[in-house]
N, C-alpha and C positions, 0 to 999 in steps of 0.2 A: 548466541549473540542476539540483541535486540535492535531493533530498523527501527529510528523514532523517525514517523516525517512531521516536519513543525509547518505549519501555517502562519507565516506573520500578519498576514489579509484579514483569517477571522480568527485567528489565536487558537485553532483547532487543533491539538496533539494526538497523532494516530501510532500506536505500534505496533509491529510485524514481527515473527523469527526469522531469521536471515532465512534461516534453510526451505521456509515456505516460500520466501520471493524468488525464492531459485530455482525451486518448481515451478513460479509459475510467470515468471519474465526468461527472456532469452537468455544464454546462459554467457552474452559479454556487452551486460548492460554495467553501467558505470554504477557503483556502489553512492556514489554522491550524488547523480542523478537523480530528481524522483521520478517514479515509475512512471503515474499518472498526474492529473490535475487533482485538483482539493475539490473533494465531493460536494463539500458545502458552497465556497463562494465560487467554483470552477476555473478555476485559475492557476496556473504553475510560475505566475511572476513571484510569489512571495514564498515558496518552497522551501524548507530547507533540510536536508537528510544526515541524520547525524547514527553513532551507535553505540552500545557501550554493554555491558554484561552486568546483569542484574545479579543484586543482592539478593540473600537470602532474606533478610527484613521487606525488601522492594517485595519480592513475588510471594512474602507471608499475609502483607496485607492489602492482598486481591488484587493485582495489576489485571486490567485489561488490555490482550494483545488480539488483533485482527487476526483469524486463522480462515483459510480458504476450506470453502464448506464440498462444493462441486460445480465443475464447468457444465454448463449449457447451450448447447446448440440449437443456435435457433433458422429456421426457416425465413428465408427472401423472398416473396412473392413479386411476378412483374406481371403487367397485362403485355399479352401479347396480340397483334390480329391473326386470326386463325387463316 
C-alpha cells in the first residue's frame, strides 16, 4: 500500500510504503493523520493523507517513494557550572 501526503500550501506530493511508516511512527498513529509537517513550506494546516495500491504501469514508469535510509542519534550538549 502507498501513503501519499498532499500539500495543498506548496502542491508538494510526497510517497511512503505503509509498512516503512509503521516502522517508524508509533504503532497507533491515525492513518489519516500526517505524521509530520511539510518539509518545504512547514506546516501541517494544508495536509492531506490519502492511500491507494499502485499499478503495475504506476511503479513501471519510475514512481518515487520516500524510503527511510537510517536513524540518527544525536548528542545534546549543555553548559553547566562546574
Amino acid at each position: 500500500m502507498l501513503m501519499t501526503v498532499y500539500c495543498g500550501g506548496c502542491r508538494r506530493r510526497v510517497h511512503y510504503w505503509a509498512s516503512d511508516l509503521v516502522k517508524v511512527l508509533d504503532r497507533f498513529h491515525e492513518a489519516h493523520d500526517p505524521p509530520w509537517p511539510c518539509s518545504r513550506c512547514r506546516s501541517r494546516e494544508y495536509l492531506a493523507m490519502t492511500w491507494h495500491v499502485p499499478s503495475a504501469a504506476e511503479l513501471a514508469s519510475g514512481l518515487t517513494v520516500r524510503r527511510p535510509v537510517k536513524k540518527i542519534e544525536k548528542w545534546i550538549w549543555r553548559n553547566e557550572r562546574a
